[in-house]
C-alpha positions in Angstrom: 0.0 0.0 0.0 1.5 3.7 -0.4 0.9 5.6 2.7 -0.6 9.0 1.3 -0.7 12.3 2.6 -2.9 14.9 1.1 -2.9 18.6 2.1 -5.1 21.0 0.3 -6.2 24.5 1.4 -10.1 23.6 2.4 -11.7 26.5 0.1 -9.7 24.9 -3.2 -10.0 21.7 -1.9 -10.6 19.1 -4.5 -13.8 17.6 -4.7 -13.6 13.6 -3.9 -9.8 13.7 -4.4 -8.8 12.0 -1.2 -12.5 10.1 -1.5 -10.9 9.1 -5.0 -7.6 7.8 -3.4 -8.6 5.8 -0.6 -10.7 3.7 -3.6 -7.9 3.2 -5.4 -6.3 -0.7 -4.8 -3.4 -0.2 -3.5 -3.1 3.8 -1.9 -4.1 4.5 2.0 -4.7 8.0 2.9 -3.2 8.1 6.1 -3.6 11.6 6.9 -5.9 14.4 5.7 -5.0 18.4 6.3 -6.2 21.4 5.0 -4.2 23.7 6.7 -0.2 24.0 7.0 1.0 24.0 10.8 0.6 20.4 11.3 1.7 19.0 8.2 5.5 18.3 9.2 4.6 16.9 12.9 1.8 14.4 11.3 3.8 13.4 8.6 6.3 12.6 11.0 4.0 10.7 13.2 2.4 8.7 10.0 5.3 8.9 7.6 3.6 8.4 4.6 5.6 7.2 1.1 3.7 10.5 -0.6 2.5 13.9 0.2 0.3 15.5 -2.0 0.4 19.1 -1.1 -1.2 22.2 -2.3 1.1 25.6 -2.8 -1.6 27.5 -1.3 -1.7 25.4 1.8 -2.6 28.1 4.7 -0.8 30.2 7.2 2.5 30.5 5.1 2.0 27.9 1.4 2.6 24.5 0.8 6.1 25.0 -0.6 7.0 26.1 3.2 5.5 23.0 4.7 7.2 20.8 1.8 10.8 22.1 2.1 10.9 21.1 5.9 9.1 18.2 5.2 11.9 16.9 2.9 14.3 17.8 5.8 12.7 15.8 8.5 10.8 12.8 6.1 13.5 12.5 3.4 11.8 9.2 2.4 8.5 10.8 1.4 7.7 11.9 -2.0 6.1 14.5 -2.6 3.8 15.9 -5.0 3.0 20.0 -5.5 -0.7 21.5 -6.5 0.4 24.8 -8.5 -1.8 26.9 -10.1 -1.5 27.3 -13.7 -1.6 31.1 -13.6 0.5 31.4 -10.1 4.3 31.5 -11.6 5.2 33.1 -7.8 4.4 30.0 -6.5 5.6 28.3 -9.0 9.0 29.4 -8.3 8.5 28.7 -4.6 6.9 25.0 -5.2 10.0 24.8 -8.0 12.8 25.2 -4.7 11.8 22.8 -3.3 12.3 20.2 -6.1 9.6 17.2 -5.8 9.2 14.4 -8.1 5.3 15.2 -8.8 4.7 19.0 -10.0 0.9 19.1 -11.0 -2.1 21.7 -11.7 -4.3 21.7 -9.4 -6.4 21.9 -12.2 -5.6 18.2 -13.2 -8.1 15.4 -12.9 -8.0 13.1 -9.9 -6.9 10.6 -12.5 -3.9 12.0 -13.1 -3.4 12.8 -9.9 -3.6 9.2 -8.7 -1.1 8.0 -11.6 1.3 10.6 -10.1 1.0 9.6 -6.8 1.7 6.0 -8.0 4.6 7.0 -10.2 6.8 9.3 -7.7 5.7 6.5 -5.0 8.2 4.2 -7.4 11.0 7.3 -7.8 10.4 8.6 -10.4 9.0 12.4 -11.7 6.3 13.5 -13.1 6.1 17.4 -14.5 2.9 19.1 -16.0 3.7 20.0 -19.2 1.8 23.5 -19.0 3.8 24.0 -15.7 7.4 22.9 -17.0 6.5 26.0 -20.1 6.1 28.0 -17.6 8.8 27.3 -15.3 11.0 27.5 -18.4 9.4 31.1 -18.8 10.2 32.1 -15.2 13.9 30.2 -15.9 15.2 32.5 -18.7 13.1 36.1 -17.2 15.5 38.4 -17.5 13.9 41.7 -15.8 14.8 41.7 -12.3 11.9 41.7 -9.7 11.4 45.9 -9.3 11.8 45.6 -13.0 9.0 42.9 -13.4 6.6 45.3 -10.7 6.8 48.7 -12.9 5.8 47.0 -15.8 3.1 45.0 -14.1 1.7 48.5 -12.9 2.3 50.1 -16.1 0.5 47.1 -17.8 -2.5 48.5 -15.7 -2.6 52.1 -17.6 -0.3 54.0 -14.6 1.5 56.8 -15.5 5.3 57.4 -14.5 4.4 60.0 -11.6 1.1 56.7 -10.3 4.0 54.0 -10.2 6.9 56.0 -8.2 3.9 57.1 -5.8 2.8 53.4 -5.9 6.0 51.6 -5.0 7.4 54.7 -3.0 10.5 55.6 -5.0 11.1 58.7 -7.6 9.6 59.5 -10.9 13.3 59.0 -11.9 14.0 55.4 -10.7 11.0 54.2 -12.6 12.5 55.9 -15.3 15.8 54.2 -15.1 14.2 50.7 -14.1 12.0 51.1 -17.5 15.3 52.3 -19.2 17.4 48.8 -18.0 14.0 46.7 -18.6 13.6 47.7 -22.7 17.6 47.5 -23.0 17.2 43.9 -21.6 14.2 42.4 -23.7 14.9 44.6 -27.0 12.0 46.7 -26.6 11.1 49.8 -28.1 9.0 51.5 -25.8 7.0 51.0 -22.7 4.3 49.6 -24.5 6.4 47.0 -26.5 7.9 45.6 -23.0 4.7 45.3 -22.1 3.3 43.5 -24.6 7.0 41.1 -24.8 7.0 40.7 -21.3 3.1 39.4 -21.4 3.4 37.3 -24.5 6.7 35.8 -22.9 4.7 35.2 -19.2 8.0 37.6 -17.6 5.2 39.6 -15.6 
């Protein structure tokens, strides 16, 4: 049997996911959580084979949880819930490097077939998610970078994003200077528009 834990936050929780695993031949749910603060201590009580665990896993995210997890229950793969349109924790659920990286979008099916293919060693990696992470992998624009242009993206003017973020008119100035010379833009507009199409923002 492979000992499961499953940890998702209780308002994206799954519908029937850990229903769906405990009918499957051959996978136990041992432990059931839907909040983060007890997820190391249980799993060290129950040590299960696999942890499926949700990025968004309240008070501070899955990816938290899962990097002490790996410290104290080396033995137990694990499996991350990432939202497709969540690249921040994306990165996050990324450090911690599990075999399984899913959607949480995915079907239960898939889910299970995870679960029974990191229990045996090896990975499994959405392809949507891997795009993505290859995205976040060759971003060039540093993070203040990234934030102007998300706030320009929104319509703000030069003077609404240095009273935003708390700086001067000229460091936005100079951060959109650096960000066009590094993605071959044009214009504020055109690293907009690059930086969307490219998933950088």
């Amino acid at each position: 049997m492979i000992r499961t834990l499953v940890a998702e936050h209780v308002h994206l929780l799954r519908i029937g996911l850990v229903a769906y695993l405990s009918q499957e031949p051959g996978i136990e749910v041992v432990a059931e959580l839907e909040e983060g603060d007890r997820l190391v201590s249980i799993a060290a009580a129950v040590k299960p084979e696999v942890a499926v665990i949700d990025v968004d896993l309240p008070p501070e995210g899955g990816a938290t949880g899962a990097g002490l997890l790996a410290q104290i229950v080396p033995a137990c793969a694990m499996v991350l819930l990432v939202g497709r349109e969540d690249p921040g924790h994306l990165s996050r659920a990324m450090s911690v490097r599990p075999l399984g990286l899913i959607s949480r979008e995915a079907p239960v099916e898939l889910l299970t077939w995870c679960v029974r293919r990191v229990a045996s060693g090896r990975r499994v990696v959405d392809p949507d998610l891997a795009r993505t992470a290859r995205a976040i992998d060759e971003n060039p624009l540093t993070h203040r970078e990234r934030q102007i242009l998300r706030i320009a993206s929104a319509g703000a003017s030069t003077a609404e994003i240095a009273a935003e973020l708390s700086v001067s008119a000229k460091t936005v100035r100079n951060h959109l200077s650096r960000a066009f010379v590094r993605i071959g833009a044009r214009n504020r507009m055109d690293a907009i528009r690059i930086a969307t199409e490219r998933e950088w923002l």
